[in-house]
mmCIF entry with sequence, helices, sheets and N, C-alpha, C, O atoms, coordinates in Angstrom:
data_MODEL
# 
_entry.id   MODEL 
# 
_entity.id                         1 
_entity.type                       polymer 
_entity.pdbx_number_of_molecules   1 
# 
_entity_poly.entity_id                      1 
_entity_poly.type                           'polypeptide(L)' 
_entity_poly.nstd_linkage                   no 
_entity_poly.nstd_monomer                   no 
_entity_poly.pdbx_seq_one_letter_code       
;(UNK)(UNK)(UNK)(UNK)(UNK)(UNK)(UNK)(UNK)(UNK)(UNK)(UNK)(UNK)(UNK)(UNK)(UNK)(UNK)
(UNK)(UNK)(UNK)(UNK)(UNK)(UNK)(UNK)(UNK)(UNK)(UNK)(UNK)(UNK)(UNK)(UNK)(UNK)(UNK)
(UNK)(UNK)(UNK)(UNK)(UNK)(UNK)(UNK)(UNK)(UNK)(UNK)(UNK)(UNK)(UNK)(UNK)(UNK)(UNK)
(UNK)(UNK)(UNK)
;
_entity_poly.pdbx_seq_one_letter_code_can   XXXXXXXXXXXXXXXXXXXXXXXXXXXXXXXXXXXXXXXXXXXXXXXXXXX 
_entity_poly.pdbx_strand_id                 A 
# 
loop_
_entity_poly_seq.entity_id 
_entity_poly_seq.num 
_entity_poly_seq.mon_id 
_entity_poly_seq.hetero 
1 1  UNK n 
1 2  UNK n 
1 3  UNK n 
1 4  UNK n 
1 5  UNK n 
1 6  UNK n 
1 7  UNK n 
1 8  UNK n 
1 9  UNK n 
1 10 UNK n 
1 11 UNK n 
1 12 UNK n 
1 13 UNK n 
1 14 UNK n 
1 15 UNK n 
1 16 UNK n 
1 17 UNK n 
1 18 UNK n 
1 19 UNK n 
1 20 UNK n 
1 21 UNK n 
1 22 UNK n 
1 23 UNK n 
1 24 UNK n 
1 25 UNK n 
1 26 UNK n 
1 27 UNK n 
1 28 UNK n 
1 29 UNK n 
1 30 UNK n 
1 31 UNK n 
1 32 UNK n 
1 33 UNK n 
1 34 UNK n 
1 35 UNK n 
1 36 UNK n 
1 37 UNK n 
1 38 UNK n 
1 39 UNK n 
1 40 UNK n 
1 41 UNK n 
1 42 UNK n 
1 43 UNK n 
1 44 UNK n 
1 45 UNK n 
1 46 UNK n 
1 47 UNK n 
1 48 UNK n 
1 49 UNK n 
1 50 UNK n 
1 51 UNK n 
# 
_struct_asym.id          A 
_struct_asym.entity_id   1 
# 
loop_
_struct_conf.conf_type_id 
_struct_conf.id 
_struct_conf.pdbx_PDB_helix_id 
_struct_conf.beg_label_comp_id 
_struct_conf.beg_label_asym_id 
_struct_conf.beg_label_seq_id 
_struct_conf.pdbx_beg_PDB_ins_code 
_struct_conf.end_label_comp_id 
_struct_conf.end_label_asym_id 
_struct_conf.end_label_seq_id 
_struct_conf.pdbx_end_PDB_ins_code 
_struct_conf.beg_auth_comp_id 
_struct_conf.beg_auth_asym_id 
_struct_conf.beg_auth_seq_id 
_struct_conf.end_auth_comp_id 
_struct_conf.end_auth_asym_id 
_struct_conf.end_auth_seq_id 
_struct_conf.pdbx_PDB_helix_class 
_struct_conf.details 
_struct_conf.pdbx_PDB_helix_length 
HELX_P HELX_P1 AA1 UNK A 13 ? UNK A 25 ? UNK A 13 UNK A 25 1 ? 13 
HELX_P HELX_P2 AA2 UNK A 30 ? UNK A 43 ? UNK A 30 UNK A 43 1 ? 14 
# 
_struct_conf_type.id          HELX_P 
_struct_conf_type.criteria    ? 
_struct_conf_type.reference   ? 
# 
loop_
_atom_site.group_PDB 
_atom_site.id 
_atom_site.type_symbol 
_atom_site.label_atom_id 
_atom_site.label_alt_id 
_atom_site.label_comp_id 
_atom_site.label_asym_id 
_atom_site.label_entity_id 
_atom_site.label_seq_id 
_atom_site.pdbx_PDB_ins_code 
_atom_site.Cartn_x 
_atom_site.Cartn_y 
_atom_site.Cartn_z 
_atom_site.occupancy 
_atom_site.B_iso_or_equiv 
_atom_site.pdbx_formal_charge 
_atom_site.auth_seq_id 
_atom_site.auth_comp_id 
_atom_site.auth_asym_id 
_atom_site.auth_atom_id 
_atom_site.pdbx_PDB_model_num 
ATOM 1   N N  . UNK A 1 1  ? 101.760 91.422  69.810 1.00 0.00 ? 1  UNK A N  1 
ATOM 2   C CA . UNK A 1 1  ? 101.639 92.593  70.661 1.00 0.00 ? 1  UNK A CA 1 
ATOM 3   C C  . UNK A 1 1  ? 100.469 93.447  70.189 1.00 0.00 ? 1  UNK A C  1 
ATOM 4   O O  . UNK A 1 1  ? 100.130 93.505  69.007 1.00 0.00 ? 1  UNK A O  1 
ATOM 5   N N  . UNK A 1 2  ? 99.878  94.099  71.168 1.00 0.00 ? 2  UNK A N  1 
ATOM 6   C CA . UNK A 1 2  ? 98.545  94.654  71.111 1.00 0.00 ? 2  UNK A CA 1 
ATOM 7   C C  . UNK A 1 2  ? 99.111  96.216  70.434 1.00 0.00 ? 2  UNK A C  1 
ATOM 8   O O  . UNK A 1 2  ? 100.164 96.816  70.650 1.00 0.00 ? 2  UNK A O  1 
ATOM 9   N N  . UNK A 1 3  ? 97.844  96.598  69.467 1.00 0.00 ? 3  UNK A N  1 
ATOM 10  C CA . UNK A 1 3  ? 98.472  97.956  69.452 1.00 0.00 ? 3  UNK A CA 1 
ATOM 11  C C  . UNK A 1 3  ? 97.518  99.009  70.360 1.00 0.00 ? 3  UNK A C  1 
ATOM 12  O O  . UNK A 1 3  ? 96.385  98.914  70.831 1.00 0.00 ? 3  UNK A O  1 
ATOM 13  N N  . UNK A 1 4  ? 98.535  100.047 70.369 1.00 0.00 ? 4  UNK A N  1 
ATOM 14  C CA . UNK A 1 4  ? 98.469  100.772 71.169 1.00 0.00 ? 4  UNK A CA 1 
ATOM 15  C C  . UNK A 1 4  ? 98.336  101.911 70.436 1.00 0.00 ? 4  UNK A C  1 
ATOM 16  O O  . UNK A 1 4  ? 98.937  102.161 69.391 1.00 0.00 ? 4  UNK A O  1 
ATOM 17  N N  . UNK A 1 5  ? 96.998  103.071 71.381 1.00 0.00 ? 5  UNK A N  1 
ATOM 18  C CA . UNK A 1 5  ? 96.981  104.465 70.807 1.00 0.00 ? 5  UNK A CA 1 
ATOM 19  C C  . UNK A 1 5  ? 97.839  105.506 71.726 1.00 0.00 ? 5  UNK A C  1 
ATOM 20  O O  . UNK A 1 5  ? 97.973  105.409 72.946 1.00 0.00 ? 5  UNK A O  1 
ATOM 21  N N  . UNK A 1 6  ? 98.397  106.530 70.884 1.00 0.00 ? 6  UNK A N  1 
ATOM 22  C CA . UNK A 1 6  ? 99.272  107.349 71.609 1.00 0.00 ? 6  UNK A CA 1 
ATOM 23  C C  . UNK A 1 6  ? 98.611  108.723 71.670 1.00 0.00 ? 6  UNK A C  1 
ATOM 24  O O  . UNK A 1 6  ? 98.524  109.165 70.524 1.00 0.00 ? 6  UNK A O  1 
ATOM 25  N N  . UNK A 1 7  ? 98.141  109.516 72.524 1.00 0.00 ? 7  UNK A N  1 
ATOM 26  C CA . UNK A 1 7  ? 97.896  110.364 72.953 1.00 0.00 ? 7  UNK A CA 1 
ATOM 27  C C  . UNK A 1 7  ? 98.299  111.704 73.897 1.00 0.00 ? 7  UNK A C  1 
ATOM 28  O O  . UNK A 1 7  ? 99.255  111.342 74.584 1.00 0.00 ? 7  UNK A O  1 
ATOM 29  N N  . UNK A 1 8  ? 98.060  112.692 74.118 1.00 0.00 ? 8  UNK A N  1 
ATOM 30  C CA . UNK A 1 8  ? 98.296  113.956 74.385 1.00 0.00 ? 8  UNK A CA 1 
ATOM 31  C C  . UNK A 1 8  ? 97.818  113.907 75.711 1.00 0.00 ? 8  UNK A C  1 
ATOM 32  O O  . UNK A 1 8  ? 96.625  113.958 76.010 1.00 0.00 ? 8  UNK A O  1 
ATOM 33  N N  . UNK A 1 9  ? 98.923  113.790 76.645 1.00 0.00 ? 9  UNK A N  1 
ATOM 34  C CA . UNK A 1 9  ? 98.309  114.387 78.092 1.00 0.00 ? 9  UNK A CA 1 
ATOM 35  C C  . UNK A 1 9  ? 98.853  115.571 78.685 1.00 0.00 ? 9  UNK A C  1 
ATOM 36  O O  . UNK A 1 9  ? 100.030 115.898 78.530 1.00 0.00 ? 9  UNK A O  1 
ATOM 37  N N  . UNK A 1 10 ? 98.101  116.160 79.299 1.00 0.00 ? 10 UNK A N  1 
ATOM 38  C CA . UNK A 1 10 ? 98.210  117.885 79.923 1.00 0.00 ? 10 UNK A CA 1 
ATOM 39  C C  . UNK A 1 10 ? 98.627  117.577 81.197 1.00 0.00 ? 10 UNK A C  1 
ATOM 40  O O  . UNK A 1 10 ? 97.568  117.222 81.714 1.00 0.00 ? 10 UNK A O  1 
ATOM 41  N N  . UNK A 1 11 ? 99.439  117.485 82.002 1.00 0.00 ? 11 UNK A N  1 
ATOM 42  C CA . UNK A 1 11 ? 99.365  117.022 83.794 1.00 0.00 ? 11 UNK A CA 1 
ATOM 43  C C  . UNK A 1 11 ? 99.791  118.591 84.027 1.00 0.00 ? 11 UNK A C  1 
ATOM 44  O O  . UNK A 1 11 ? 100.095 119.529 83.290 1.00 0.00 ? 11 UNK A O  1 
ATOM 45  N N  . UNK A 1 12 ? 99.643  118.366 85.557 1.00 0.00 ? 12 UNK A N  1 
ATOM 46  C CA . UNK A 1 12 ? 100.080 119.781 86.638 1.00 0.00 ? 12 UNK A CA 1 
ATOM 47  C C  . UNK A 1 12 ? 101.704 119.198 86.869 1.00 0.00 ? 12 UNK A C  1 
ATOM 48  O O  . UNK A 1 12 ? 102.044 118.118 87.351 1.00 0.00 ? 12 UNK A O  1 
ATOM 49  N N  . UNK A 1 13 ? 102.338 120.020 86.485 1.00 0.00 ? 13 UNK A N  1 
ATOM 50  C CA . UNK A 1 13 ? 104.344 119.684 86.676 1.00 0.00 ? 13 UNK A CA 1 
ATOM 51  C C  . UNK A 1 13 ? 104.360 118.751 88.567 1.00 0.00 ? 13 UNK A C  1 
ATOM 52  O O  . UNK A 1 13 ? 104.958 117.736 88.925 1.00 0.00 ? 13 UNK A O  1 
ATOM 53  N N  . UNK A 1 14 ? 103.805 119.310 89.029 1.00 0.00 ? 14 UNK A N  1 
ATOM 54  C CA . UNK A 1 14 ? 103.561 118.698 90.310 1.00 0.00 ? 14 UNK A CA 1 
ATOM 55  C C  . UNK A 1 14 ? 102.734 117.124 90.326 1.00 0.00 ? 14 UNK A C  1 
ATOM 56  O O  . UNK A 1 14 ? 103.077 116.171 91.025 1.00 0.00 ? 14 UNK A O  1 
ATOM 57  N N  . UNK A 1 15 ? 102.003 117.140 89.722 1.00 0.00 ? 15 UNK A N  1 
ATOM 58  C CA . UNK A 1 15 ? 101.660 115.980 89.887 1.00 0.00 ? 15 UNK A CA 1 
ATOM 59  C C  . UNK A 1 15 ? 102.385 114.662 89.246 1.00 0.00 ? 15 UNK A C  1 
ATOM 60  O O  . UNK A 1 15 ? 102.632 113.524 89.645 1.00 0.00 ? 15 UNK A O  1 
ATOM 61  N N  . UNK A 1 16 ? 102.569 115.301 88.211 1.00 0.00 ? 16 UNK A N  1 
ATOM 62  C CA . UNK A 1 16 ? 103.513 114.236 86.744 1.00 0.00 ? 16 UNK A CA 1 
ATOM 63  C C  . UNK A 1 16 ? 105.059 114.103 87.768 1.00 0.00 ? 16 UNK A C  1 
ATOM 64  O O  . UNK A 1 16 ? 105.545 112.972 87.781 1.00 0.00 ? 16 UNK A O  1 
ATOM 65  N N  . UNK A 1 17 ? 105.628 114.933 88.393 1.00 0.00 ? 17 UNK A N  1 
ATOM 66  C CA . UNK A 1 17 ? 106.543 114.412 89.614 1.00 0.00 ? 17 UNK A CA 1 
ATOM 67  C C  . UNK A 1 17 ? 106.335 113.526 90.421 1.00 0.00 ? 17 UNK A C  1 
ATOM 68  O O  . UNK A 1 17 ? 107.269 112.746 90.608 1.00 0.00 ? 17 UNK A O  1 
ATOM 69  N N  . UNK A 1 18 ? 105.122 113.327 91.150 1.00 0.00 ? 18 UNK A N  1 
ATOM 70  C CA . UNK A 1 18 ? 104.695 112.377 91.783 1.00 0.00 ? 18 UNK A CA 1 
ATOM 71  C C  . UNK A 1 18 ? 104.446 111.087 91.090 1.00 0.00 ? 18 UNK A C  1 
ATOM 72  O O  . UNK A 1 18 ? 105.074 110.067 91.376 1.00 0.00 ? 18 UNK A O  1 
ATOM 73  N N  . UNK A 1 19 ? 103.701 111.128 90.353 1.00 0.00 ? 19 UNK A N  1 
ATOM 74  C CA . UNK A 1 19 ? 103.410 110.061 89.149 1.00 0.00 ? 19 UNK A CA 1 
ATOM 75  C C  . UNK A 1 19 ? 104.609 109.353 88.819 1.00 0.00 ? 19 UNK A C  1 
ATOM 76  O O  . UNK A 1 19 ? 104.684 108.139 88.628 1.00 0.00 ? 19 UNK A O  1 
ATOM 77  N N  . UNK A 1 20 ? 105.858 110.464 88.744 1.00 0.00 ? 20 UNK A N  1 
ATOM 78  C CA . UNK A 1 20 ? 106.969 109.580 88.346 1.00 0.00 ? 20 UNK A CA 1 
ATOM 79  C C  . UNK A 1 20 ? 107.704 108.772 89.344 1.00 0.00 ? 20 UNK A C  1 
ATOM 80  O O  . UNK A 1 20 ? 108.406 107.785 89.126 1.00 0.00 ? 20 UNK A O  1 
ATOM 81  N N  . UNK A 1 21 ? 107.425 109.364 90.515 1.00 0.00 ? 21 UNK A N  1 
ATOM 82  C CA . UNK A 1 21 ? 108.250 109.084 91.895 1.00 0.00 ? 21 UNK A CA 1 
ATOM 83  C C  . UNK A 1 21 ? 107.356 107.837 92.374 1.00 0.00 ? 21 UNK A C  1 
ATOM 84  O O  . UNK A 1 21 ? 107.876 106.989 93.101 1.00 0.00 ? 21 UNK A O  1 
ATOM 85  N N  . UNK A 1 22 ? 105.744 107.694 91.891 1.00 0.00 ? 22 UNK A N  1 
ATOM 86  C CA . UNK A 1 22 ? 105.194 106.527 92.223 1.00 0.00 ? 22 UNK A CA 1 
ATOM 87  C C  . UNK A 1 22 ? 105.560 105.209 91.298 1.00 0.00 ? 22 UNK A C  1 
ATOM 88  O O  . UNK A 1 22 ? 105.664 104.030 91.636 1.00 0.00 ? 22 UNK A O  1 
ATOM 89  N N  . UNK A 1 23 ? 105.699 105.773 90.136 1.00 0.00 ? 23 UNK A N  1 
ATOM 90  C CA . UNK A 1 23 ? 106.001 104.341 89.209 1.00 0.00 ? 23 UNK A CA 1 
ATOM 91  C C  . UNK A 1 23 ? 107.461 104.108 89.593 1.00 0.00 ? 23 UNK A C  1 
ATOM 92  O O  . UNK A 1 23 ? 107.704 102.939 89.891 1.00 0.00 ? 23 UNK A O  1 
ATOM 93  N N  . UNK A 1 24 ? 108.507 104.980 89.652 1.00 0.00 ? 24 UNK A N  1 
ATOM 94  C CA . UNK A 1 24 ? 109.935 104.468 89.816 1.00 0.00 ? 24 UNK A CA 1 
ATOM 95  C C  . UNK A 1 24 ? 109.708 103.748 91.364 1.00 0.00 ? 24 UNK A C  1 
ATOM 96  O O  . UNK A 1 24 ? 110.269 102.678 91.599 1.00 0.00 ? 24 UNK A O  1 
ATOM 97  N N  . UNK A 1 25 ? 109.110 104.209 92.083 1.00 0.00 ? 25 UNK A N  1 
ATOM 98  C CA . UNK A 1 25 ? 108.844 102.849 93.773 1.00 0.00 ? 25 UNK A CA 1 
ATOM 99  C C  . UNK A 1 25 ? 108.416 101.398 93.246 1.00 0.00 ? 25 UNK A C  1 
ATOM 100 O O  . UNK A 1 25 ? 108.804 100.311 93.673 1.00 0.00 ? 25 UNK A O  1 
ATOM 101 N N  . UNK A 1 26 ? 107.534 101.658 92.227 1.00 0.00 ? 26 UNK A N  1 
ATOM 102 C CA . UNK A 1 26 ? 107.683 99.916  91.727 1.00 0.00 ? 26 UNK A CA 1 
ATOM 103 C C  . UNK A 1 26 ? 107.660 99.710  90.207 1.00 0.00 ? 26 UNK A C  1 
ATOM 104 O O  . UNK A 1 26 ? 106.751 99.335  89.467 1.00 0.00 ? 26 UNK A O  1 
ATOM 105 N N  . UNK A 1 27 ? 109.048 100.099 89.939 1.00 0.00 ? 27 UNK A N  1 
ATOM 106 C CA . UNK A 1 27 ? 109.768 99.778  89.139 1.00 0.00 ? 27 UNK A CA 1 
ATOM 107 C C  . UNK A 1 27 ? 108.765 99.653  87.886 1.00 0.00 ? 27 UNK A C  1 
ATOM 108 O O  . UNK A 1 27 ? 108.624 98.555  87.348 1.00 0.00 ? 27 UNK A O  1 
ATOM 109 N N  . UNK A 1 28 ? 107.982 100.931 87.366 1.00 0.00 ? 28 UNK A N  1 
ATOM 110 C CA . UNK A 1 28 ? 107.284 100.935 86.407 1.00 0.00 ? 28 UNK A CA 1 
ATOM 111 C C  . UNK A 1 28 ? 107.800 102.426 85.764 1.00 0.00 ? 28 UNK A C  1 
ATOM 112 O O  . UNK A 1 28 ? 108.216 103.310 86.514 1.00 0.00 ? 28 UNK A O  1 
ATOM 113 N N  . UNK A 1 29 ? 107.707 102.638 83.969 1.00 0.00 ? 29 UNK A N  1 
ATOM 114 C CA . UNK A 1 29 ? 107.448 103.913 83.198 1.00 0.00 ? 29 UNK A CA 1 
ATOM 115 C C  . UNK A 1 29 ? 106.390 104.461 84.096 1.00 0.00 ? 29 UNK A C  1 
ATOM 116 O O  . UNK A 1 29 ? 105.545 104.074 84.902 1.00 0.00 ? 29 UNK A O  1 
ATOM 117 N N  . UNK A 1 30 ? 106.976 105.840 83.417 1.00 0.00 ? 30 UNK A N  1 
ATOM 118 C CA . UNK A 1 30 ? 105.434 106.699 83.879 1.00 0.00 ? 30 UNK A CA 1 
ATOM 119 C C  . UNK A 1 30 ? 104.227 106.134 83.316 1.00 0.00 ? 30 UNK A C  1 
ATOM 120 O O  . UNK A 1 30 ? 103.173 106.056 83.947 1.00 0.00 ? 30 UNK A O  1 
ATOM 121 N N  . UNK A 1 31 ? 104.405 105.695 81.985 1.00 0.00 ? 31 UNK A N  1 
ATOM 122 C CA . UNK A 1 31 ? 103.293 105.590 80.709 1.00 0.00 ? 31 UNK A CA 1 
ATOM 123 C C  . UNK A 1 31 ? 102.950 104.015 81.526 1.00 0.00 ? 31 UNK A C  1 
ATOM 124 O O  . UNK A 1 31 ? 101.768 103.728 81.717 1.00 0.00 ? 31 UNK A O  1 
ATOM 125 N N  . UNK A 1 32 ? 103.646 103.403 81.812 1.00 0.00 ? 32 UNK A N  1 
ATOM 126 C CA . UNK A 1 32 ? 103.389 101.946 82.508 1.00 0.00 ? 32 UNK A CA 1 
ATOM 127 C C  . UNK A 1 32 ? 102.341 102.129 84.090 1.00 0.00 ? 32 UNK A C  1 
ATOM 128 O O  . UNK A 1 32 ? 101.517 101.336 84.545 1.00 0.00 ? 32 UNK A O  1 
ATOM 129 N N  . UNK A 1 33 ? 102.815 103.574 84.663 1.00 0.00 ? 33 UNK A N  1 
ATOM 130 C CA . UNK A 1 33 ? 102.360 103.476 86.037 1.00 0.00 ? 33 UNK A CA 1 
ATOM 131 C C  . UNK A 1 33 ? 100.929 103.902 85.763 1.00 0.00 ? 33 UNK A C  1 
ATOM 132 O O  . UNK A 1 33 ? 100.162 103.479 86.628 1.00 0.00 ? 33 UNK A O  1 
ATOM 133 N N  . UNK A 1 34 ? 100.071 104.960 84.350 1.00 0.00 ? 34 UNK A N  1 
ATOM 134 C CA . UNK A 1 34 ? 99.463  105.640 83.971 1.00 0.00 ? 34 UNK A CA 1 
ATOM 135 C C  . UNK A 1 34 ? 98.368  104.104 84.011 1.00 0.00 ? 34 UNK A C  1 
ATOM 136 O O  . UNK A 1 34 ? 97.541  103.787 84.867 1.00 0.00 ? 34 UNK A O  1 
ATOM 137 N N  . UNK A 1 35 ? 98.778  103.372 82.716 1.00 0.00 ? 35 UNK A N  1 
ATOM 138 C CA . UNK A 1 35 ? 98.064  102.459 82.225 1.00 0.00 ? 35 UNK A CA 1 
ATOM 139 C C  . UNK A 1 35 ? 97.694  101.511 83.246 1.00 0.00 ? 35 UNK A C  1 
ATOM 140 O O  . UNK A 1 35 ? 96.631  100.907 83.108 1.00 0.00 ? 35 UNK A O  1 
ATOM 141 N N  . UNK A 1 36 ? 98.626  101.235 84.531 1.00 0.00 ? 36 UNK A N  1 
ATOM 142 C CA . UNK A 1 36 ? 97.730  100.482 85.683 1.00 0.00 ? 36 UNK A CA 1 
ATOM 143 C C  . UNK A 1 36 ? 97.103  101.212 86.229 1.00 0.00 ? 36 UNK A C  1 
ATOM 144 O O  . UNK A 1 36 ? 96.065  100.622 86.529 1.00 0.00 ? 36 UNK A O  1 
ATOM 145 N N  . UNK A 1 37 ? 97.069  102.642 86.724 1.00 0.00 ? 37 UNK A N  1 
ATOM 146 C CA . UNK A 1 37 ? 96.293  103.213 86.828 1.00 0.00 ? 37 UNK A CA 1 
ATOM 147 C C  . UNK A 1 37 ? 94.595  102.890 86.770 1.00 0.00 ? 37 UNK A C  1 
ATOM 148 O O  . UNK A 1 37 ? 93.641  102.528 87.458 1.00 0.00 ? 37 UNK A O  1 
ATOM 149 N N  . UNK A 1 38 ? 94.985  103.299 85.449 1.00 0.00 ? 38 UNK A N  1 
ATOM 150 C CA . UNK A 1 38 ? 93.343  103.350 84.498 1.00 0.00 ? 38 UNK A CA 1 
ATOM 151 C C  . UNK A 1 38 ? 93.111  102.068 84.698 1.00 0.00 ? 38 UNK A C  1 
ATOM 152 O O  . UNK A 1 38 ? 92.055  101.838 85.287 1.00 0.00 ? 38 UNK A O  1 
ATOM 153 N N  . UNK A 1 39 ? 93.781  101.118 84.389 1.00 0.00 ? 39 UNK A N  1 
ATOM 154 C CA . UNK A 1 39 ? 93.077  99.400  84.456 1.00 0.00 ? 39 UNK A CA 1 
ATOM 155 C C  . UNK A 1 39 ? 92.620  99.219  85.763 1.00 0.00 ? 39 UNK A C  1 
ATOM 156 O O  . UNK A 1 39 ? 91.515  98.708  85.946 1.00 0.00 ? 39 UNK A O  1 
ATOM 157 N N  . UNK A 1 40 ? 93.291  99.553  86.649 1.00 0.00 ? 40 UNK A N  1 
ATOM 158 C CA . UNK A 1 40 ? 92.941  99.807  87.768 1.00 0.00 ? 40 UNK A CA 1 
ATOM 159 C C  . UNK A 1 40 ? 91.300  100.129 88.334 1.00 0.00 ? 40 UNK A C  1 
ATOM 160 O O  . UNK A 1 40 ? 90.587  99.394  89.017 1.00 0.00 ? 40 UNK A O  1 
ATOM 161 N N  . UNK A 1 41 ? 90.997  101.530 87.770 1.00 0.00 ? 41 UNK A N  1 
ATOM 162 C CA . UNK A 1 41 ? 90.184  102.436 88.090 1.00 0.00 ? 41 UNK A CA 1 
ATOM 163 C C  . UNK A 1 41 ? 88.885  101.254 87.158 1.00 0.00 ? 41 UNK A C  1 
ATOM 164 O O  . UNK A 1 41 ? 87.825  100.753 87.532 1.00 0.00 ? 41 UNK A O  1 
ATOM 165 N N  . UNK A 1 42 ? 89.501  101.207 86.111 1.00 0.00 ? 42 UNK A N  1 
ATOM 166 C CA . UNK A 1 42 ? 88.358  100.230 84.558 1.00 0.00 ? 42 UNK A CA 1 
ATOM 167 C C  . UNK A 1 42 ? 87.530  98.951  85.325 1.00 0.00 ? 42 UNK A C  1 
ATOM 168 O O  . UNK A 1 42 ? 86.351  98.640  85.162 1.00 0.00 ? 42 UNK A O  1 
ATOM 169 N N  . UNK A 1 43 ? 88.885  98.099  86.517 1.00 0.00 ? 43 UNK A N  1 
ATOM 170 C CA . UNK A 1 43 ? 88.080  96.962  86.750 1.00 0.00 ? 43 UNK A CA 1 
ATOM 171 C C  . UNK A 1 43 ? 87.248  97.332  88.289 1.00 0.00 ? 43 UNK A C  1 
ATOM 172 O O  . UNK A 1 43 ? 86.349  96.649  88.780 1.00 0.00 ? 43 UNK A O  1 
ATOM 173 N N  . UNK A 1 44 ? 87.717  98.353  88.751 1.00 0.00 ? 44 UNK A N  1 
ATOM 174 C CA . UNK A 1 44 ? 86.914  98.515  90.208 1.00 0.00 ? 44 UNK A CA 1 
ATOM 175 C C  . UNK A 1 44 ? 85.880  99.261  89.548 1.00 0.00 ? 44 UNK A C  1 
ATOM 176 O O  . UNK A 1 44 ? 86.126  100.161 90.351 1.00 0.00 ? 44 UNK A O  1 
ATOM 177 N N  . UNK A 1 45 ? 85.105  99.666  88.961 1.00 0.00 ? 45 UNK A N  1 
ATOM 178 C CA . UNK A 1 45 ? 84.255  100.335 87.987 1.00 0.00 ? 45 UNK A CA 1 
ATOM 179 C C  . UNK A 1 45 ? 83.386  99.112  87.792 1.00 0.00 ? 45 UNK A C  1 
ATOM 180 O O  . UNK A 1 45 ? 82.244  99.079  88.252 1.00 0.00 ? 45 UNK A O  1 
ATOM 181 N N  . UNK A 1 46 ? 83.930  98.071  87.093 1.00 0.00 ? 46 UNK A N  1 
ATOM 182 C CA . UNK A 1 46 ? 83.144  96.980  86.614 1.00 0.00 ? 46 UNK A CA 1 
ATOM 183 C C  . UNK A 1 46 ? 82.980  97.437  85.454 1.00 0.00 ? 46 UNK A C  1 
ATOM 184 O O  . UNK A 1 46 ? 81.796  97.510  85.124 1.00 0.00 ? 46 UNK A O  1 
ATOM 185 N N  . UNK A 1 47 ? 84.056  97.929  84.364 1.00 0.00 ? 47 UNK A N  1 
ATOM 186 C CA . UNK A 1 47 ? 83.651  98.622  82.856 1.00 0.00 ? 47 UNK A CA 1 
ATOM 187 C C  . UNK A 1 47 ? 84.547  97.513  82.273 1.00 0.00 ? 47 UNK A C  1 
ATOM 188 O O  . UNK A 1 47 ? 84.128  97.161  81.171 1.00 0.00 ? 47 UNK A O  1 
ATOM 189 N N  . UNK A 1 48 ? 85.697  96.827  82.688 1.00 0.00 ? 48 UNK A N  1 
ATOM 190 C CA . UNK A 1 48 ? 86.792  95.698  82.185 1.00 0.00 ? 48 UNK A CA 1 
ATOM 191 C C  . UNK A 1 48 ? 86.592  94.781  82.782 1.00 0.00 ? 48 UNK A C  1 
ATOM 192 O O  . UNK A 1 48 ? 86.017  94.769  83.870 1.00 0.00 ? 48 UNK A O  1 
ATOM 193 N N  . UNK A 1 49 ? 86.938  94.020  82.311 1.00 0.00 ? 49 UNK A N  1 
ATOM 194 C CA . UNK A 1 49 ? 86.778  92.341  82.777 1.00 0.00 ? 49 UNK A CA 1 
ATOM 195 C C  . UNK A 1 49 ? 87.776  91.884  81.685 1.00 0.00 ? 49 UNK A C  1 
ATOM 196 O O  . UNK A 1 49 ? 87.537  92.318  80.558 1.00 0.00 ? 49 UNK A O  1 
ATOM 197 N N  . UNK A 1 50 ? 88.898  91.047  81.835 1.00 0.00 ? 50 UNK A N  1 
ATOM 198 C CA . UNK A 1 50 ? 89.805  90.029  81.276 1.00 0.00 ? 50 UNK A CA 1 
ATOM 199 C C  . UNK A 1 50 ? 89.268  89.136  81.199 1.00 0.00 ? 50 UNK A C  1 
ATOM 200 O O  . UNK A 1 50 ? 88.347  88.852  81.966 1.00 0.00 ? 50 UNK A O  1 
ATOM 201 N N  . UNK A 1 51 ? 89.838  88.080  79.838 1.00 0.00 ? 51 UNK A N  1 
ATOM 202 C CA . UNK A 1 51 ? 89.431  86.867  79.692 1.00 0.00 ? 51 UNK A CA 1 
ATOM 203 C C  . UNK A 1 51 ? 88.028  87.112  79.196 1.00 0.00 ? 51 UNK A C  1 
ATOM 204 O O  . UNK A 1 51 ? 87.291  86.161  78.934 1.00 0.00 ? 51 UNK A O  1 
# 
């Protein structure tokens, strides 16, 4: 297992509601819905590439 850094996030109470209400629709953590997120955002960027 990869390690992982843990960090300090600031959200708007409103948004971190949503955030949660989007990851529990498909059955993800917040911290799970966060990290596709960003991977997300990383490979449409063209900054990540797998493999």
């Amino acid at each position: 297992m990869s390690k992982k850094k843990a960090f300090v996030l600031r959200i708007d109470p409103e948004k971190m509601e949503m955030l949660e209400k989007w990851a529990s629709d498909e059955f993800r953590s917040a911290n799970g819905q966060i990290e596709w997120i960003i991977d997300q955002a990383l490979r449409k960027s063209g900054r990540w590439k797998s493999g």
